[in-house]
N, C-alpha and C positions, 0 to 999 in steps of 0.2 A: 192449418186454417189461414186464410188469407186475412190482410188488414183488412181489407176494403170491409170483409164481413163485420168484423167488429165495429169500424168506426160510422157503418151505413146502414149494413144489413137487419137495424129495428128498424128500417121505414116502413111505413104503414100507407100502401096504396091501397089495400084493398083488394088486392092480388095478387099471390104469393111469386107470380111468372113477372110481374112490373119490379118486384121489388128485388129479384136474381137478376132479370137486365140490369136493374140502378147499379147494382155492387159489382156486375160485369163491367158497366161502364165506367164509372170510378174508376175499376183496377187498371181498365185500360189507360184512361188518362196521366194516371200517377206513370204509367211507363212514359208515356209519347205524351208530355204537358203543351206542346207547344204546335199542336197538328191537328189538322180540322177532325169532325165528327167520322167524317168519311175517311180519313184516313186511319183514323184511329182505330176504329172499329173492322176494318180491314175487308170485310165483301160488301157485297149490296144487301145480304139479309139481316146480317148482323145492323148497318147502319139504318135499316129502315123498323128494326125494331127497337133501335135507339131513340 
């Protein structure tokens, strides 16, 4: 199990698909802390459903 799920994954959007992006994106940033949205995220679908 990844961190990000523990320390994020009770967020309550209201959408179970919003709240797997959230913990996706977290986990991306803990790798790459200092790199824009877009780079972090790494394509164009992943970043636009960030």
């Amino acid at each position: 199990m990844c961190w990000a799920v523990t320390e994020v994954g009770g967020a309550n959007f209201g959408d179970a698909r919003l709240a797997q992006c959230w913990v996706s994106l977290v986990d991306c940033f803990s790798e790459h802390p200092t790199t824009s949205i877009a780079q972090t995220c790494g394509t164009r679908a992943q970043t636009k459903a960030a």
